[in-house]
VMD Tcl script that draws the C-alpha trace (Angstrom):
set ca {
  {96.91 60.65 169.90}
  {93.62 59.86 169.33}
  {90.93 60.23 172.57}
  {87.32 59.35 172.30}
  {85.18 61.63 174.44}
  {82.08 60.99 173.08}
  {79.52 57.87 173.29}
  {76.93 59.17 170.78}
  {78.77 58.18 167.41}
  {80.39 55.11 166.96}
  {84.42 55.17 166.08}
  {86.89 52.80 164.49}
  {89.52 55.07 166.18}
  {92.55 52.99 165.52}
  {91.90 53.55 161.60}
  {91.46 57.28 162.78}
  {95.08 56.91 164.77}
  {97.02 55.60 161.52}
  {95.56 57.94 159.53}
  {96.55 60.98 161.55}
  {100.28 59.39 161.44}
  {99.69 59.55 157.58}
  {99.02 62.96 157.71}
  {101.79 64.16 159.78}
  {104.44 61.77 157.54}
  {102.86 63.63 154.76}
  {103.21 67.13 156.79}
  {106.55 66.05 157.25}
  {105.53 66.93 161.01}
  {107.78 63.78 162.30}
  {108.21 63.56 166.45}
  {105.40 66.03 166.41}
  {102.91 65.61 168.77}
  {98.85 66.26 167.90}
  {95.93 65.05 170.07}
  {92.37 64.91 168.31}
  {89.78 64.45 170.55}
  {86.48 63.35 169.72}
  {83.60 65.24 171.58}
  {79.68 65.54 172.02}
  {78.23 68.96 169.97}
  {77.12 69.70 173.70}
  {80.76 70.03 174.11}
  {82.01 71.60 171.09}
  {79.11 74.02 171.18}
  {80.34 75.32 174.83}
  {84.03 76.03 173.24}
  {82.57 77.39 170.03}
  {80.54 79.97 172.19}
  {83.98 80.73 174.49}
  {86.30 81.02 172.00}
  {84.61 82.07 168.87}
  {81.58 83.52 170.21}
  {79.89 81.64 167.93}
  {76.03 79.57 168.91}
  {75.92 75.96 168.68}
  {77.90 73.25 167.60}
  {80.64 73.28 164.55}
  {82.75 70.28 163.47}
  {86.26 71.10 164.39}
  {87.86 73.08 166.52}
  {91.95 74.19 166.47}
  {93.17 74.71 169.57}
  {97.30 75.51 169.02}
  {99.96 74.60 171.46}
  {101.19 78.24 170.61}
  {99.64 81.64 170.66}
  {100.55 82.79 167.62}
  {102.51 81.63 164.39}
  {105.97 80.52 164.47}
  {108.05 81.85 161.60}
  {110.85 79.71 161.92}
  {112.49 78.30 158.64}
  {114.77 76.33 159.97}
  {115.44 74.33 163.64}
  {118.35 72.26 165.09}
  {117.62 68.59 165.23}
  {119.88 65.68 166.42}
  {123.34 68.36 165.46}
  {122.12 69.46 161.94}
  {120.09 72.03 160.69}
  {116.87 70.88 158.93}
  {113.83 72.57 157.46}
  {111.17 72.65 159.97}
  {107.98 72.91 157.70}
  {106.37 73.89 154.47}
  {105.47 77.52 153.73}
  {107.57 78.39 156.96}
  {104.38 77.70 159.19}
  {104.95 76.30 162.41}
  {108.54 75.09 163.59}
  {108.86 71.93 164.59}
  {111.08 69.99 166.37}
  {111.30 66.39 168.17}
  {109.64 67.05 171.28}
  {107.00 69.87 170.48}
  {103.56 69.92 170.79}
  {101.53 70.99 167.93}
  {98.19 71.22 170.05}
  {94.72 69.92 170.45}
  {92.02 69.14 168.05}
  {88.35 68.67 169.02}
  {86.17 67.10 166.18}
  {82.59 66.39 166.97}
  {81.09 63.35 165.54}
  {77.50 63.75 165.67}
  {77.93 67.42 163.86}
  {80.36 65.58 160.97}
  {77.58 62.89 160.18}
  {75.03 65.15 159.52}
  {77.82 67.30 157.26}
  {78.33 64.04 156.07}
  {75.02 62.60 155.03}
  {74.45 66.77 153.30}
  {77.70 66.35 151.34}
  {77.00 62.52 150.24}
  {80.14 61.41 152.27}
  {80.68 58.69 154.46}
  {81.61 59.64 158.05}
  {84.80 58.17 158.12}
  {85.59 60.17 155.02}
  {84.31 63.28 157.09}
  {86.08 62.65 160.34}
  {89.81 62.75 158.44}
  {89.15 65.95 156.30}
  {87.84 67.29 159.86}
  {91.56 65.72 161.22}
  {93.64 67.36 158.17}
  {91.63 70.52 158.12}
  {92.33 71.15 161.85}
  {96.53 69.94 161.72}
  {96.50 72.81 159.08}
  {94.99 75.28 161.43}
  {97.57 73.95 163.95}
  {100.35 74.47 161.65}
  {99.13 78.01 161.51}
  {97.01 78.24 158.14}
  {93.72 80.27 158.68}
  {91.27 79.96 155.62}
  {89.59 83.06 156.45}
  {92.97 85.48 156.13}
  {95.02 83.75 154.03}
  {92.79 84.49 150.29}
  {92.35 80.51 149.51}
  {96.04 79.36 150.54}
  {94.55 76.89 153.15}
  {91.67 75.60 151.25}
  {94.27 75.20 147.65}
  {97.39 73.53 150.28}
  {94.20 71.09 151.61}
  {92.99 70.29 148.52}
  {96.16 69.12 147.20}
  {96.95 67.24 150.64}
  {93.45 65.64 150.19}
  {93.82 64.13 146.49}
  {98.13 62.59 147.90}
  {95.71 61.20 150.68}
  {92.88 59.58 148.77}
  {90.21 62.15 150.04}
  {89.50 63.87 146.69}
}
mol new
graphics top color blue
foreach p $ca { graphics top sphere $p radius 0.5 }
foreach p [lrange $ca 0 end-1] q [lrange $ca 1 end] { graphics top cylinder $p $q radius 0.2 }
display resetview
């Protein structure tokens, strides 16, 4: 689900929607819900400070649907036993809810225009980058597991 909370930054947010479907099909995160929302820096710089204690705005922000990692290899689905998701991150199953993602537009243009990208290109690495973190990957614990899985995901989804 895709929610526009922002009036700063203009969005082509159905293009945004199908491509967050692509990245769950490629996540193999099917009947899995995610919500990206996209917020003012005002915003983003208020949750930032509360739950990172960091200053000022950042470009996406993970919030999980739960607390803490799910190790679960394997979950029951329609009477069969099925993998739930790569690297055992994150079980999945047809009604749960991954969790929230909060992306802030104005902060991604500027990363944007600094990295020579378009915004559009911008907003889904911002999208994939913060599924991952849902799923339970943290770049700054995991010594360059995130960041190699997300490269790899970028290049199968034309973001390389």
């Amino acid at each position: 689900m895709i929610l526009n909370r922002q009036k700063k930054v203009r969005l082509a947010t159905r293009s945004l929607a199908r491509f967050l479907k692509k990245i769950q099909r490629e996540l193999k995160l099917h009947g899995v819900e995610v919500s990206v929302a996209f917020v003012s820096d005002a915003a983003i710089a208020g949750w930032n400070q509360s739950y990172r204690q960091k200053k000022g705005p950042t470009d996406v922000l993970s919030f999980p649907a739960q607390a803490r990692k799910l190790r679960v290899q394997k979950v029951r689905t329609q009477g069969r036993l099925k993998s739930a998701s790569r690297k055992g991150h994150g079980a999945v199953n047809d009604k749960q809810f991954l969790g929230d993602i909060a992306i802030a537009p104005e902060t991604a243009r500027r990363y944007a225009k600094k990295n020579q990208r378009t915004l559009q290109h911008e907003l889904r690495v911002l999208m994939l980058h913060g599924v991952l973190h849902l799923m339970g990957y943290d770049h700054e614990s995991d010594n360059g597991k995130m960041n190699r899985l997300e490269h790899k995901l970028r290049r199968r989804l034309g973001l390389a």
